[in-house]
C-alpha positions as CSV (number, residue, x, y, z in Angstrom):
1,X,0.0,0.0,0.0
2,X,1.2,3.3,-0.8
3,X,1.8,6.5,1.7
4,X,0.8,10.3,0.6
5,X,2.2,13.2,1.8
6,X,1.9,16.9,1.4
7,X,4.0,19.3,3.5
8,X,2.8,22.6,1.6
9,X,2.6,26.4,3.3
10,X,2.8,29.5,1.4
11,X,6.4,28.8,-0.2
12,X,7.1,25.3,0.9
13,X,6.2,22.1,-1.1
14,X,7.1,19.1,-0.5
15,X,4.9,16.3,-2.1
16,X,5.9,13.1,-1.3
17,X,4.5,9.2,-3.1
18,X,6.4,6.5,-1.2
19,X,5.7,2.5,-1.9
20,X,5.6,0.0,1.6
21,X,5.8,-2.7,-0.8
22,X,9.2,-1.5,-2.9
23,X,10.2,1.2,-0.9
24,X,10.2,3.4,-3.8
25,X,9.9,7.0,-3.6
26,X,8.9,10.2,-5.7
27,X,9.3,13.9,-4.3
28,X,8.2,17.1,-5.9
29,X,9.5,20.0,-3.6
30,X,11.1,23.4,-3.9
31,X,13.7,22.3,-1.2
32,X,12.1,25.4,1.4
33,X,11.6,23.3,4.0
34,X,14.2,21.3,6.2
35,X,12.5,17.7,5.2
36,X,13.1,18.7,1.7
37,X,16.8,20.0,2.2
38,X,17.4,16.6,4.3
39,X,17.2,14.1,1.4
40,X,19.9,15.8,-0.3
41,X,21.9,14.4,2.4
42,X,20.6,11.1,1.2
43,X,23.1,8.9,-1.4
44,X,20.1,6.9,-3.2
45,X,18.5,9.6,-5.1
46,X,18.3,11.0,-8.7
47,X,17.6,14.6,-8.6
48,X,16.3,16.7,-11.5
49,X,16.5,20.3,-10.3
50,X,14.9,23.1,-12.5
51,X,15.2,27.1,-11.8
52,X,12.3,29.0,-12.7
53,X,12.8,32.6,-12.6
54,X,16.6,33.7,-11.6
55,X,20.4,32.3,-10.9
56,X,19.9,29.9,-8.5
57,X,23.3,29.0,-7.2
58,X,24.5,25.7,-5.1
59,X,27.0,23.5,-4.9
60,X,27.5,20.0,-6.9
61,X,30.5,17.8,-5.8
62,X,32.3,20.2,-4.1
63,X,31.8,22.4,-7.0
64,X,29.5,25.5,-7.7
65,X,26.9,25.5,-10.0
66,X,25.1,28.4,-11.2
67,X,21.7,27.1,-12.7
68,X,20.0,29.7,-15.0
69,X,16.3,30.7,-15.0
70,X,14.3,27.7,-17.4
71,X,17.8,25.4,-16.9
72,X,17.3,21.9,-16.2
73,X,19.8,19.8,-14.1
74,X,20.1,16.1,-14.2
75,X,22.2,14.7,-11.2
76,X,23.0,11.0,-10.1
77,X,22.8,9.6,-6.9
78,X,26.2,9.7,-7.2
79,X,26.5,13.7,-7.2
80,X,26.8,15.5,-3.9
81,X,24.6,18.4,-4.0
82,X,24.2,20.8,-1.5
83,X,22.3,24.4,-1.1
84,X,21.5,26.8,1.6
85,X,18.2,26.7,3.8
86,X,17.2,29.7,1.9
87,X,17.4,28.9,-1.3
88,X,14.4,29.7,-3.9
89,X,12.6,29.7,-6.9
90,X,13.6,25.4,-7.6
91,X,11.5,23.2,-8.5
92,X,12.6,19.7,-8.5
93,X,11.9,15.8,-8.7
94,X,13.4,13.3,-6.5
95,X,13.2,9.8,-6.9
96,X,14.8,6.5,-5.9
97,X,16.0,3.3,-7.5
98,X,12.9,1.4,-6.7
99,X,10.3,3.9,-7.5
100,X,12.2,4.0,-11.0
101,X,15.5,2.3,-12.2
102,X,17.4,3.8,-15.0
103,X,19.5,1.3,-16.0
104,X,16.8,-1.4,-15.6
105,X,14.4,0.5,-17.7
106,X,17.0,2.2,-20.3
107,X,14.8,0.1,-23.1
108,X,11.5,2.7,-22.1
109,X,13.3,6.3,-21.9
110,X,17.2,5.6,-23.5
111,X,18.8,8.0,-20.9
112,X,21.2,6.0,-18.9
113,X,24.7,7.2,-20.0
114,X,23.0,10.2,-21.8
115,X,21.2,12.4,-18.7
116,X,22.6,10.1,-15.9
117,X,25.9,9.1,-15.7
118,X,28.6,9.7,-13.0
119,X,30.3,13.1,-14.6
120,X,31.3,15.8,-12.9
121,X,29.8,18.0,-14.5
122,X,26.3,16.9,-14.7
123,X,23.6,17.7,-17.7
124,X,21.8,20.5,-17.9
125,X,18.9,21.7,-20.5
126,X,17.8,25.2,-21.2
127,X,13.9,25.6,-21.7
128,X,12.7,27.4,-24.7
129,X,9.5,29.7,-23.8
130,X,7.1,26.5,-25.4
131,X,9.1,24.0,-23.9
132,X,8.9,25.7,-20.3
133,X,5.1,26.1,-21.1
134,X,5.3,22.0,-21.8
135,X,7.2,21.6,-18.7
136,X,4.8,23.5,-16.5
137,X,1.8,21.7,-17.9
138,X,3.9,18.5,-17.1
139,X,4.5,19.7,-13.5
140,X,0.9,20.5,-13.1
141,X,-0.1,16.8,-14.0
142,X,2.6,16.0,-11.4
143,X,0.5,17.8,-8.9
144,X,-2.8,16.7,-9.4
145,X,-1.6,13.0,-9.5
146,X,-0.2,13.7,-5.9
147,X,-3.3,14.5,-4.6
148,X,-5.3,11.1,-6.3
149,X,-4.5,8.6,-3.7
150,X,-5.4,5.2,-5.5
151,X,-4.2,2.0,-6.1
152,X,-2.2,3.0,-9.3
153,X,-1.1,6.3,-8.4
154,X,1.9,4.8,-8.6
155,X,2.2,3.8,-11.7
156,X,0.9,7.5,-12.9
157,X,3.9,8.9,-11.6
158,X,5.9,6.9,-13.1
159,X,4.3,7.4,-16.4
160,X,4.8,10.9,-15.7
161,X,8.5,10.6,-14.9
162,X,9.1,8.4,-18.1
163,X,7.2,11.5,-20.3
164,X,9.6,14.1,-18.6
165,X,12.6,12.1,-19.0
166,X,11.7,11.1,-22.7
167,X,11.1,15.0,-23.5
168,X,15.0,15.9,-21.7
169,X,16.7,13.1,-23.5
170,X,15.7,15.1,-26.7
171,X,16.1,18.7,-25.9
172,X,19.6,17.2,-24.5
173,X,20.2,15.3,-27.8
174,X,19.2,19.0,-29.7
175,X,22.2,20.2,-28.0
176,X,24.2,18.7,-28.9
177,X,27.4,19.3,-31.8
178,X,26.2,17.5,-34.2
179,X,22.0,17.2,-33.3
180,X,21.2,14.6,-36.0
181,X,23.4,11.9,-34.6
182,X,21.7,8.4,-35.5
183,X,20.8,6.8,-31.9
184,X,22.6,3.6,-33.0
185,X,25.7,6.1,-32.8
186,X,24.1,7.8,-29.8
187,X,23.9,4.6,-28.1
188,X,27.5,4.0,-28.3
189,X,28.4,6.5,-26.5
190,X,25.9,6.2,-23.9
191,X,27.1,2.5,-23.5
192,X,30.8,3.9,-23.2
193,X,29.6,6.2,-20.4
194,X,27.5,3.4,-18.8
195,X,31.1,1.3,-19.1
196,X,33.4,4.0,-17.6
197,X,30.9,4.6,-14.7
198,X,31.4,0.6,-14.2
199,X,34.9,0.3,-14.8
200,X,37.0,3.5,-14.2
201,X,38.7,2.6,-10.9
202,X,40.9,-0.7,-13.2
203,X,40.3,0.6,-16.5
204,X,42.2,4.1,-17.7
205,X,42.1,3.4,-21.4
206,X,40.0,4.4,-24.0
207,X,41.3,1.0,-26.1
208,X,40.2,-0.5,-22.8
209,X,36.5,0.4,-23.3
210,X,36.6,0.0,-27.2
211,X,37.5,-3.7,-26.5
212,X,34.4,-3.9,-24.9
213,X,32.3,-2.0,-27.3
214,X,33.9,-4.4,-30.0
215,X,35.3,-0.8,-31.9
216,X,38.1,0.7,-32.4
217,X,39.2,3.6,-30.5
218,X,39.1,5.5,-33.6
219,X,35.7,5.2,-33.8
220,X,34.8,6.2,-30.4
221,X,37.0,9.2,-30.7
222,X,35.2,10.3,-34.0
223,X,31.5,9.5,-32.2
224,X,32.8,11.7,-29.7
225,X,33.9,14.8,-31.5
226,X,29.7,14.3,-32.8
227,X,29.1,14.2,-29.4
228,X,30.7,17.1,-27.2
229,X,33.8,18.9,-27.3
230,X,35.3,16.4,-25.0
231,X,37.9,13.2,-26.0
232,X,36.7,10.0,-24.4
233,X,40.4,10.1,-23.0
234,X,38.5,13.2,-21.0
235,X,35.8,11.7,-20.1
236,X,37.4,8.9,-18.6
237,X,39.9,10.9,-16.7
238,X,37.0,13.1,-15.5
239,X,35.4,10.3,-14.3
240,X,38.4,9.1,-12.1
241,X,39.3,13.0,-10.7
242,X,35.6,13.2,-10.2
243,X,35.6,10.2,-7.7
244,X,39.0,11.1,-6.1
245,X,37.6,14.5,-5.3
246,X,34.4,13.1,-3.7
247,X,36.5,10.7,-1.9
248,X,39.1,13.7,-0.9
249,X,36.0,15.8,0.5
250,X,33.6,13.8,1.7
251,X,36.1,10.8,3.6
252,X,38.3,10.0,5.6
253,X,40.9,8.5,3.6
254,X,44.2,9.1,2.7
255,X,45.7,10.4,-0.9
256,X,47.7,6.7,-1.0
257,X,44.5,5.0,0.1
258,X,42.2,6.6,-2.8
259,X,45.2,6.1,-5.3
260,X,44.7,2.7,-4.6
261,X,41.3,2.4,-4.7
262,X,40.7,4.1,-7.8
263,X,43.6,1.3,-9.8
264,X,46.9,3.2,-9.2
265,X,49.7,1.1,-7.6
266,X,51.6,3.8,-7.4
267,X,50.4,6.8,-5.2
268,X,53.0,9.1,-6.9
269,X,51.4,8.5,-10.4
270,X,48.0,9.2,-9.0
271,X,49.5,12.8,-7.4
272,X,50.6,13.6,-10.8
273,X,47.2,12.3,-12.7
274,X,45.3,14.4,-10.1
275,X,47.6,17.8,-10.5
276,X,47.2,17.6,-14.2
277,X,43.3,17.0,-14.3
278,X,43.0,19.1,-11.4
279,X,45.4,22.1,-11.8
280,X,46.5,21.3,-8.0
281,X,47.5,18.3,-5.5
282,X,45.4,16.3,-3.5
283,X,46.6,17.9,-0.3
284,X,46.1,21.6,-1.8
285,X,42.2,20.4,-3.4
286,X,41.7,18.7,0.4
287,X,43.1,22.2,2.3
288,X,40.6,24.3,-0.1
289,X,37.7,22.0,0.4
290,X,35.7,23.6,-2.3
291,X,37.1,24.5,-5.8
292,X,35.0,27.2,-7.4
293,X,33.7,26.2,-11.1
């Protein structure tokens, strides 16, 4: 049986689906209330976080983000995200793995490796004035289905979900350098994200993940230059300083013992990896604790 909940007073929203039988979980809130500001301390969520009608800065990873009015950000439970109690004009939708898993369900909305992926920095749309109209409308439905307590509200909201991830994927894919990519093409490069965000702790080699696509790394560095301005040498190596600056701010372990962790034997070869993705050592990133984007 399913559990509804509706914190909501003059600026504060939070409205909440939860599942006794899965445990899964859907949130719409604005993140102005300390229940809402809580589950970013949570490390099971997806978040998509949209600004509606200013800057709206905050911090991702250790890093700041400053999120346009009509932007649309896409982060992983991976991502660290953190913003101040006061915080306004968000609007965002939380979920779990068992409300709605995007790697299980890739087949229904193609965005694993595309909007979700461990990068550091994660995805972001901008709304055209029809496609911020759409996304309201969307919104709206999201509201009214909150407030229909049934035995397949459920399974509304995740219809809903699937429409608003379907409708990102392609305004992402629009972005992109070269918009008419064929998703067969598109696909390999979301399965070469999906493999670096499974392998970049032992694997540091783009022939490494070309192997396992069955191409050659030519190929994956021509997709790529269709893709973004980035080498998949760079996205692999982001993906690796990514994780050792999560590690570096949010643990308790050592430089040696990350270097280890994430494939180096040596931790002298991991200093010098980290200074030249990072512009500094791990000590100096660890001493500044935040490194401004």
């Amino acid at each position: 049986m399913a559990t509804f909940k509706d914190e909501s007073i003059a600026l504060i929203m939070k409205l909440e689906y939860s599942s006794l039988k899965d445990d899964g979980s859907l949130i719409l809130t604005n993140f102005n209330c300390s229940p809402s500001l809580h589950l970013l301390r949570e490390t099971n969520l997806y978040k998509i976080i949209w600004s509606l009608e200013k800057i709206v800065t905050f911090q991702v990873d250790g890093y700041q983000i400053n999120l346009k009015k009509d932007e649309v950000l896409f982060c992983t439970p991976l991502n660290i995200v953190r913003m101040d109690k006061d915080t306004r004009d968000l609007m965002a939708i939380v979920f779990n793995r068992e409300f709605y898993c995007i790697r299980d369900h890739d087949h229904e909305v193609s965005c694993n490796g595309f909007l979700f992926f461990g990068s550091s920095h994660p995805p972001i749309i901008e709304l055209s004035e029809r496609e911020k109209e759409n996304f309201k409308v969307l919104f709206r439905f999201f509201k009214e289905e909150f407030e229909t307590k049934d035995q397949i509200q459920g399974e509304m909201l995740r219809n809903l979900l699937k429409r608003l991830l379907i409708k990102s994927s392609r305004l992402l894919k629009k972005g992109l350098p070269e918009a008419e990519i064929p998703n067969t093409q598109l696909d390999i490069i979301r399965k070469f994200n999906v493999l670096v965000e499974m392998h970049f702790r032992e694997k540091h080699q783009v022939a490494e993940y070309a192997n396992l696509l069955h191409k050659s790394p030519k190929t994956i560095a021509n997709l790529f230059h269709k893709y973004s301005d980035k080498t998949p040498l760079t996205a692999i190596n982001e993906r690796v300083a990514m994780e050792a600056k999560r590690l570096l701010l949010y643990s308790e372990k050592t430089s040696e013992e990350i270097a280890y962790e994430l494939g180096y034997s040596e931790p002298g070869h991991f200093s010098k990896f980290f200074k030249k993705n990072v512009g500094c050592s791990p000590i100096e990133f660890k001493k500044k604790k935040l490194v401004p984007s």
